[in-house]
C-alpha positions as CSV (number, residue, x, y, z in Angstrom):
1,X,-9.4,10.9,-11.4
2,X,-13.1,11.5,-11.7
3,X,-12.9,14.9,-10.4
4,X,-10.0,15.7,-12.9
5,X,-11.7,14.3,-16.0
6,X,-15.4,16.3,-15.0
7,X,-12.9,19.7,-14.3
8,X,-11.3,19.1,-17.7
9,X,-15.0,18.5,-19.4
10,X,-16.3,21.8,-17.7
11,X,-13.1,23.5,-19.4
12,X,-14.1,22.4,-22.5
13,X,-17.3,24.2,-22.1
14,X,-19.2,20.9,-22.1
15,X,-21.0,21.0,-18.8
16,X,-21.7,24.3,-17.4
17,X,-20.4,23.2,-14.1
18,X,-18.8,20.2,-12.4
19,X,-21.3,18.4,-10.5
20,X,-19.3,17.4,-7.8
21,X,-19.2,20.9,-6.2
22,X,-22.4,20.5,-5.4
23,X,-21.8,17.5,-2.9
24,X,-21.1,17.8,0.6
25,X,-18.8,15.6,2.8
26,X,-17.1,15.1,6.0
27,X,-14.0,13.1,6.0
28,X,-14.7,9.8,8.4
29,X,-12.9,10.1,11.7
30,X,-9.7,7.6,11.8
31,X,-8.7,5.6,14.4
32,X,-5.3,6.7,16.2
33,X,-4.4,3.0,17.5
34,X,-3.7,-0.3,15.9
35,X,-6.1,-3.1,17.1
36,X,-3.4,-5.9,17.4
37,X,-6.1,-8.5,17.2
38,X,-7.5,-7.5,13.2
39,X,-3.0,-7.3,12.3
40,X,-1.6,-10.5,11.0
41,X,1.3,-11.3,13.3
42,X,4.8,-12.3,11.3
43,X,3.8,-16.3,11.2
44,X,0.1,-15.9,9.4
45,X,1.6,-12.8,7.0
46,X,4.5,-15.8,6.1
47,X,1.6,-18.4,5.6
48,X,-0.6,-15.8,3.7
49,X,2.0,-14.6,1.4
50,X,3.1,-18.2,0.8
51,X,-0.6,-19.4,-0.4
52,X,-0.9,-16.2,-2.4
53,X,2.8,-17.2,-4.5
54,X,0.8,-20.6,-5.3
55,X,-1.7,-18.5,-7.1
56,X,0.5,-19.0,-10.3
57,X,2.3,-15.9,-12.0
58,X,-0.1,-13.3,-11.0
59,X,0.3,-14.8,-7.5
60,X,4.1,-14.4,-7.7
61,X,3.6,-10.6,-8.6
62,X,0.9,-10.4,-5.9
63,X,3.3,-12.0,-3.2
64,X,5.6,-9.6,-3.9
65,X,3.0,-6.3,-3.4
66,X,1.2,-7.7,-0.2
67,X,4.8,-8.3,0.8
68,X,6.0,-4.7,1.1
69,X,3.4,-3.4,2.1
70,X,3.2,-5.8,5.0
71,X,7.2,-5.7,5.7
72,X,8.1,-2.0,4.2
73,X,10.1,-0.1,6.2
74,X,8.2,2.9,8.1
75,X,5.0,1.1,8.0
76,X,4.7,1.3,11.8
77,X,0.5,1.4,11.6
78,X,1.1,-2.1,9.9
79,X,3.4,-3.9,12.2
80,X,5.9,-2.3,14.8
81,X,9.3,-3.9,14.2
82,X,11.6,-4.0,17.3
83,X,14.4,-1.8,17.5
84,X,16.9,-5.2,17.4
85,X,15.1,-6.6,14.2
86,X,16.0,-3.5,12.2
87,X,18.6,-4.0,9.6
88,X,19.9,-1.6,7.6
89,X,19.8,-2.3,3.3
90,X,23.5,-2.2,2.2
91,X,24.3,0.7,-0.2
92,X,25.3,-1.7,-3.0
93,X,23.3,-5.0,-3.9
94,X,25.1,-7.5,-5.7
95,X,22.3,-9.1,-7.7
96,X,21.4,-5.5,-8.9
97,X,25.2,-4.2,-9.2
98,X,27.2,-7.0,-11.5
99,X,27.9,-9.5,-8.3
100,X,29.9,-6.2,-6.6
C-alpha cells in the first residue's frame, strides 16, 4: 500500500521521485521444512481456538479466522492431514441452500 500511495504522490508531481527506489533489499531465505515442535498439534489448536471463542464477540469472529487458517484445506505447511481424514465438502449445504 505504501509503495502505491508514494507512486500515486510522484504522479501527481508532488515528490520528484519515490523514495523507496532508492532502498535496497534481499528477500530473507525461507525455510523448506516444517518444525513439528513450534506447530500446534489438533488437541492444543481445539483448546486454543476454544479460549479464543470465550473472548466475547470479537472472539467468536476471531475463532472462526484462526480456525481456517489452521484447518483450510491445502494448508499442508500448517498441518499435514492424512490421506483417510480428508473429506470431501458436499456440493450443496443445507444451512446455506433452504434445508436442500
Amino acid at each position: 500500500m505504501l509503495a502505491n500511495a508514494l507512486g500515486y504522490v510522484v504522479e501527481r508531481r508532488l515528490l520528484p521521485a519515490n523514495p523507496l527506489d532508492q532502498i535496497q533489499w534481499k528477500a530473507s531465505q525461507v525455510a523448506e521444512t516444517v518444525d513439528r515442535r513450534l506447530v500446534a498439534n489438533p488437541a492444543q489448536a481445539g483448546r486454543l481456538l476454544k479460549a479464543v471463542q470465550g473472548q466475547g464477540r470479537r472472539g467468536q469472529h476471531m475463532e472462526a479466522f484462526f480456525g481456517c487458517l489452521y484447518y483450510a484445506p491445502g494448508a499442508a505447511w500448517v498441518r499435514e492431514v492424512p490421506a483417510e481424514d480428508h473429506v470431501a465438502a458436499p456440493a450443496r449445504h443445507p444451512a446455506l441452500h433452504g434445508g436442500l
